[in-house]
N, CA, C and O atoms as a MOPAC input file, in Angstrom:
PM7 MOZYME 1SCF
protein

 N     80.05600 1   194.64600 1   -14.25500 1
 C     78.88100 1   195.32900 1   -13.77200 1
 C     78.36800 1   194.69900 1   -12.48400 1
 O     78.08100 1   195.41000 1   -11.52100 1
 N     78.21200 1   192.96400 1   -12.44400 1
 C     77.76700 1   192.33200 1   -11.38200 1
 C     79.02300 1   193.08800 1   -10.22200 1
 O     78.67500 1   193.89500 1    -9.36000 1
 N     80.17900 1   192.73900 1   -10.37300 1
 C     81.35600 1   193.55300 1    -9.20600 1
 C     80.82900 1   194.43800 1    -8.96300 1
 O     80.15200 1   194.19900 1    -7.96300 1
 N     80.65200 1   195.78700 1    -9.40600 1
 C     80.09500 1   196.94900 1    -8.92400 1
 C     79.14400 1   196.65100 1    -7.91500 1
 O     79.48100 1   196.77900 1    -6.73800 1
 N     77.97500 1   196.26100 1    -8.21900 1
 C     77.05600 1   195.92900 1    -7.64100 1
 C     77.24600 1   195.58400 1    -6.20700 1
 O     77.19500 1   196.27100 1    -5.18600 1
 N     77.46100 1   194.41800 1    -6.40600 1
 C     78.21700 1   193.85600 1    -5.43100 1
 C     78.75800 1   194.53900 1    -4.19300 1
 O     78.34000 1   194.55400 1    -3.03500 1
 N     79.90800 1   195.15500 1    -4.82600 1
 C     80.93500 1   196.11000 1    -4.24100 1
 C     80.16400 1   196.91300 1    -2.94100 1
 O     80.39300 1   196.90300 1    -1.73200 1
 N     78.80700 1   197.84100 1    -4.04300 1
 C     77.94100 1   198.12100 1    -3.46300 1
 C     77.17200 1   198.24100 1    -2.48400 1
 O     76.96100 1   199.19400 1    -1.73400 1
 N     76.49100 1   196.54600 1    -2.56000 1
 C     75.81800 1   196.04400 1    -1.52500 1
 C     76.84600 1   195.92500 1    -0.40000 1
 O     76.57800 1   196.39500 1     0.70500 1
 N     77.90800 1   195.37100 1    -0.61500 1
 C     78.86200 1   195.30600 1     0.80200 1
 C     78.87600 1   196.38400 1     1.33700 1
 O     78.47600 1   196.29500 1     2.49800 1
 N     79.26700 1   197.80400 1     0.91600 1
 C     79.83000 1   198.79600 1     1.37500 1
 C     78.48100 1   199.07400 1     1.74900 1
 O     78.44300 1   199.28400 1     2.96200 1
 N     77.02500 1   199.18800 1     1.05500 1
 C     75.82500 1   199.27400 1     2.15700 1
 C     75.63100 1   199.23200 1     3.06900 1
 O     75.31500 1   200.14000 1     3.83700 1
 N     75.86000 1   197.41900 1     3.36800 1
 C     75.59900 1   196.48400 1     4.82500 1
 C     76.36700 1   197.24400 1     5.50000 1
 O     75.56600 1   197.77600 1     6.26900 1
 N     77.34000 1   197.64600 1     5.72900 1
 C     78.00600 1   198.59200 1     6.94500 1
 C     77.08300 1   199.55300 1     7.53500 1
 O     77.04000 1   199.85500 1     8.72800 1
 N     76.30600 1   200.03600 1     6.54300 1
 C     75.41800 1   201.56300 1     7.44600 1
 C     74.34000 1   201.46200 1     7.92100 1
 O     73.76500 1   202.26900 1     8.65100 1
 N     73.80900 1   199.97900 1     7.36100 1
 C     72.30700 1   198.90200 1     7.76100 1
 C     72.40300 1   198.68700 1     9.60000 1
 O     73.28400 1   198.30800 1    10.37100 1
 N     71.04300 1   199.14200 1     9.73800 1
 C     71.05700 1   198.45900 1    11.46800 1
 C     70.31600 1   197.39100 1    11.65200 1
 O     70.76600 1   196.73900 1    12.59400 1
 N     68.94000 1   196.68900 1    10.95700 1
 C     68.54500 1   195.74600 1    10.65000 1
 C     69.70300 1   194.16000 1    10.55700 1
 O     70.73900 1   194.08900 1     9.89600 1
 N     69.33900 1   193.49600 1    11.08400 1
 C     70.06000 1   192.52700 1    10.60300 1
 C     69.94500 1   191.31700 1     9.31000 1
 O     70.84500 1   190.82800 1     8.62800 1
 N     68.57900 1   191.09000 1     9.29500 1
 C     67.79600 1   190.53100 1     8.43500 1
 C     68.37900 1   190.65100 1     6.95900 1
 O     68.71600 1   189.79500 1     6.14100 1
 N     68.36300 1   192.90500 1     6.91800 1
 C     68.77500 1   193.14000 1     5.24100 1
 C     70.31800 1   193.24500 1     5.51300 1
 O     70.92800 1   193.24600 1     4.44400 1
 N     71.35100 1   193.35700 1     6.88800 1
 C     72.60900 1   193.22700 1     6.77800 1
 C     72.99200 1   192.13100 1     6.50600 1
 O     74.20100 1   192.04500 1     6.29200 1
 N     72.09400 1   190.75700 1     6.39200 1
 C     72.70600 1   189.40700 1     5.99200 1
 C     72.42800 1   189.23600 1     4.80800 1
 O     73.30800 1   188.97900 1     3.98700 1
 N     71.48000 1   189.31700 1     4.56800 1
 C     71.10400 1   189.76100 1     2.46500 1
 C     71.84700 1   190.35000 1     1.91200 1
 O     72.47100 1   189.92400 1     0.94100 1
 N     71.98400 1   191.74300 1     2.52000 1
 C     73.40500 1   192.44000 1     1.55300 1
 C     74.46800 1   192.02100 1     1.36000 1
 O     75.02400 1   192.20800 1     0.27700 1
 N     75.27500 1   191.06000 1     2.76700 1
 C     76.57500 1   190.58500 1     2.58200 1
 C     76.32000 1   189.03200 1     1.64000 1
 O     77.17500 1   188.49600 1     0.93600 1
 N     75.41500 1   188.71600 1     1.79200 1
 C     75.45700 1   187.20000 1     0.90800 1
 C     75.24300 1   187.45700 1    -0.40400 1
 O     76.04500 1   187.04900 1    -1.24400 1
 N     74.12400 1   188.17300 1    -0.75200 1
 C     73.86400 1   189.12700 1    -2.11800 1
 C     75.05300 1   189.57500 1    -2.21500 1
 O     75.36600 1   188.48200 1    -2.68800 1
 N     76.23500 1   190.26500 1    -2.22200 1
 C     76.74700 1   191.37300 1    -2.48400 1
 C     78.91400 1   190.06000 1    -2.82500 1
 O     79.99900 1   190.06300 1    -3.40700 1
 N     77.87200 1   189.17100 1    -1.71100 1
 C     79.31400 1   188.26000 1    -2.14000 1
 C     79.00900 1   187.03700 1    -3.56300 1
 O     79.63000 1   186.62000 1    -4.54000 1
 N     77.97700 1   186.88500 1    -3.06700 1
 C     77.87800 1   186.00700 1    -4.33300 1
 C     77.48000 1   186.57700 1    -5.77400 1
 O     77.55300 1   185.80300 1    -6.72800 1
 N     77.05100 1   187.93100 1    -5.98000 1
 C     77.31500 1   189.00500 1    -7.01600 1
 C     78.76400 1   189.27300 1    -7.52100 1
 O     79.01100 1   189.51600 1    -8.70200 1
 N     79.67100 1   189.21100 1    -6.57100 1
 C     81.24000 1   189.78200 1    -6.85700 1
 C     81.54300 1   187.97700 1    -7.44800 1
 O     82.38200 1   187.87900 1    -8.34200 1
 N     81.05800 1   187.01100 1    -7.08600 1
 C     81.62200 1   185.69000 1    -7.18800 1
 C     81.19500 1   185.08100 1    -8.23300 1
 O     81.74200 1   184.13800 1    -8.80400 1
 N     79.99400 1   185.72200 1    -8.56700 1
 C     79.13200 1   185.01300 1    -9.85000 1
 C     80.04800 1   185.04300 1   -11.21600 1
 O     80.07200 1   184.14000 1   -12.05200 1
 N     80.76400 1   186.21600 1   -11.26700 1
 C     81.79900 1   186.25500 1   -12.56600 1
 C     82.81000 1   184.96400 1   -12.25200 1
 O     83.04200 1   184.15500 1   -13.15000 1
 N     83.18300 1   184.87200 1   -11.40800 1
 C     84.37100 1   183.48100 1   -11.61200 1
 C     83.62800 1   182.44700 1   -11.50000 1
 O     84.42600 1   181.51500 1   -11.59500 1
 N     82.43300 1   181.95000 1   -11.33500 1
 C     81.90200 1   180.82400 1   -11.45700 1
 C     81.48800 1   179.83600 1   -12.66200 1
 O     80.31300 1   179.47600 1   -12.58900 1
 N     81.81400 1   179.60800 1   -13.15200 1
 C     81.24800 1   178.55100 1   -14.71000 1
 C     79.66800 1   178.73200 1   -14.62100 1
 O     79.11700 1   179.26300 1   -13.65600 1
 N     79.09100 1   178.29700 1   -15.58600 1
 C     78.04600 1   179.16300 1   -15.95500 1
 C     77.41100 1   177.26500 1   -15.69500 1
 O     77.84900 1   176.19400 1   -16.11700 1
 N     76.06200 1   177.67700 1   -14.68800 1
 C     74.93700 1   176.67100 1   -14.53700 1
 C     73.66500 1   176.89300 1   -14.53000 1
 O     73.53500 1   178.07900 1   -14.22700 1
 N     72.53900 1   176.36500 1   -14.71300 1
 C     71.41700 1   176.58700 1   -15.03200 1
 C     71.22200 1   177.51300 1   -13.98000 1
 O     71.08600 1   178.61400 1   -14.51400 1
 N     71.13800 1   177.61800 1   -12.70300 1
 C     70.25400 1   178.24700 1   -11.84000 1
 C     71.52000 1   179.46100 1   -11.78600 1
 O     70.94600 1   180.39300 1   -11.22100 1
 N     72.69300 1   179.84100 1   -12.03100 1
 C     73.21200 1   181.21200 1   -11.53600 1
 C     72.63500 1   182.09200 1   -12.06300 1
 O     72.43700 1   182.86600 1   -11.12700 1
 N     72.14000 1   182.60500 1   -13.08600 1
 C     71.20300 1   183.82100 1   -13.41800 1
 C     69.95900 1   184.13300 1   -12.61100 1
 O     69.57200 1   185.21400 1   -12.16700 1
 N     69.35500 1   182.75500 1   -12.51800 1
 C     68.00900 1   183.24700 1   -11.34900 1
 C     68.58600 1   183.21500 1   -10.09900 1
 O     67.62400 1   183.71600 1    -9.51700 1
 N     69.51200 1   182.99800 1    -9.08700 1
 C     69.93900 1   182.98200 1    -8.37300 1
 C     70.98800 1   184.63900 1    -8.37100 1
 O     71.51900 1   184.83000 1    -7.27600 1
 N     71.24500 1   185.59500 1    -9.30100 1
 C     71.84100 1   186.55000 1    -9.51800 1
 C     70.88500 1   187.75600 1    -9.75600 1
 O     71.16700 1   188.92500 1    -9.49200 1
 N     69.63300 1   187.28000 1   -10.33100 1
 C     68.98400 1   188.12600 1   -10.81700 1
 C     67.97100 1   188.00100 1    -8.99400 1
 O     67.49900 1   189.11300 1    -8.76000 1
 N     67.69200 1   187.17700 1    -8.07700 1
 C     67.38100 1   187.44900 1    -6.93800 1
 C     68.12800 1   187.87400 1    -5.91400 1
 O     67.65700 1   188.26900 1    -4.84800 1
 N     69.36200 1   187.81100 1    -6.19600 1
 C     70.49800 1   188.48000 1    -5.70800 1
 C     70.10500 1   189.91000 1    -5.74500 1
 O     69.85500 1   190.40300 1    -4.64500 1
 N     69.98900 1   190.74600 1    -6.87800 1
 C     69.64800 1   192.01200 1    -7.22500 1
 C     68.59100 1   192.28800 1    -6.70600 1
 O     68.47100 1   193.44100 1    -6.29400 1
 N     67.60400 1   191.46400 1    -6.56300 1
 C     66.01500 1   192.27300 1    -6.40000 1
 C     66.18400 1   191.91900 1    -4.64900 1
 O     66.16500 1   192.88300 1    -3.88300 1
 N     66.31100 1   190.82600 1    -4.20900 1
 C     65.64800 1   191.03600 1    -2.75100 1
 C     66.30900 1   191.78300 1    -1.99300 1
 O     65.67400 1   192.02500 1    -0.96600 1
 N     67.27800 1   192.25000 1    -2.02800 1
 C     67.53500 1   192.99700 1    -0.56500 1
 C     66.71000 1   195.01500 1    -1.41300 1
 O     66.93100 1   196.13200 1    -0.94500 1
 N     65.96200 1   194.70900 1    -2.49200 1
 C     65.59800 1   196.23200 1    -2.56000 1
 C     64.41600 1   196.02900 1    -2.06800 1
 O     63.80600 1   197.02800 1    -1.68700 1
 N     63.53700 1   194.21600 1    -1.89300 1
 C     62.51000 1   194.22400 1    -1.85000 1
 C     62.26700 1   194.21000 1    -0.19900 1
 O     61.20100 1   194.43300 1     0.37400 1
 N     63.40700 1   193.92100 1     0.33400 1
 C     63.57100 1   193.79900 1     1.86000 1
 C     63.49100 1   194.81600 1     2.62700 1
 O     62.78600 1   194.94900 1     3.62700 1
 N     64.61300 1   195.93900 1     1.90600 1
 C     64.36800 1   197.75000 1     1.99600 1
 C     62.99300 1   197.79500 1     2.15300 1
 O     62.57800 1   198.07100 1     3.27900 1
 N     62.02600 1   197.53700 1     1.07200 1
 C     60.50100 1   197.99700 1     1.06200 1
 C     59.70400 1   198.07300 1     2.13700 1
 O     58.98000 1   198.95400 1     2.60200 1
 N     60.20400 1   196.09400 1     2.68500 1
 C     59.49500 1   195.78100 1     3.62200 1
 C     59.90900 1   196.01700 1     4.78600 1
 O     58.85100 1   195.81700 1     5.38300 1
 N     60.58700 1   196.27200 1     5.52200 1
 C     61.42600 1   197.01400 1     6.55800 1
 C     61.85000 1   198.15400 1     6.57200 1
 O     63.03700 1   198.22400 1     6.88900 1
 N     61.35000 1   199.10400 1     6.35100 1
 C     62.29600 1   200.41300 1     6.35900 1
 C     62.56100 1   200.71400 1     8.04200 1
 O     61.90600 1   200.25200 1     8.97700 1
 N     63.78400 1   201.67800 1     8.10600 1
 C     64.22800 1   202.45900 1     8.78600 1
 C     63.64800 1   203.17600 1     9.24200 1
 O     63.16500 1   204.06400 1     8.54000 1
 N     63.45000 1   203.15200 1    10.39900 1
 C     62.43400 1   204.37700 1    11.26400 1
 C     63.48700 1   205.50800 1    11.74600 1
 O     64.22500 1   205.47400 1    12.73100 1
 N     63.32700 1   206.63500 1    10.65700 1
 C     64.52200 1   207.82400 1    11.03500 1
 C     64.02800 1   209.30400 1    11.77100 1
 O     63.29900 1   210.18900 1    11.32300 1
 N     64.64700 1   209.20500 1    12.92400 1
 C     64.95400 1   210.25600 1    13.52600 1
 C     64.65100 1   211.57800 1    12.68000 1
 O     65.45200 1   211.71100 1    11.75500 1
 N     63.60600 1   212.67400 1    12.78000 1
 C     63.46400 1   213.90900 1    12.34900 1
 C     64.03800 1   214.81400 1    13.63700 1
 O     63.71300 1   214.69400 1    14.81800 1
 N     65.10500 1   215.87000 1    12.97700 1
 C     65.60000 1   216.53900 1    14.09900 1
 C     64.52700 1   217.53100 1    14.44500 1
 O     64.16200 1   217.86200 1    15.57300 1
 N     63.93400 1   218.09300 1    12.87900 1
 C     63.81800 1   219.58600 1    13.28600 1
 C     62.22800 1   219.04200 1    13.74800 1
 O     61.68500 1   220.11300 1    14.02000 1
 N     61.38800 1   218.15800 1    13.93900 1
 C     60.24700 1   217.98800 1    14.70100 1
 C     60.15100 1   218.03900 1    16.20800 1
 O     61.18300 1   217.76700 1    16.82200 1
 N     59.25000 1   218.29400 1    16.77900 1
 C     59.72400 1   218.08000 1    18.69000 1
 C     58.60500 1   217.07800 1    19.10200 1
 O     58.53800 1   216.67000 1    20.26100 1

């Protein structure tokens, strides 16, 4: 499930123009795919489970200022 995720966030960061949430997604999105082969230590769950939340909380705080065609 963490892979998916992961998978995810990578294939995201490609369509991101921000750089801020394109470096969150790729570090989030690698250390999500990596967390399964890692041996299990106190901090990888909170470190996985902020993996998941900040780059949605980063989205929040930065959004995308998008282009409306059909406005003039």
């Amino acid at each position: 499930m963490f892979c998916l995720i992961g998978i995810v966030f990578l294939a995201y960061s490609w369509s991101v123009n921000k750089i801020i949430i394109k470096l969150t997604l790729l570090i989030c999105g690698i250390f999500l795919i990596a967390m399964n082969f890692i041996p299990n230590f106190e901090m990888k769950s909170i470190i996985g489970i902020t993996c998941l939340l900040l780059p949605l909380i980063l989205e929040k705080l930065f959004p995308e200022e998008h282009q409306n065609l059909y406005t003039k």
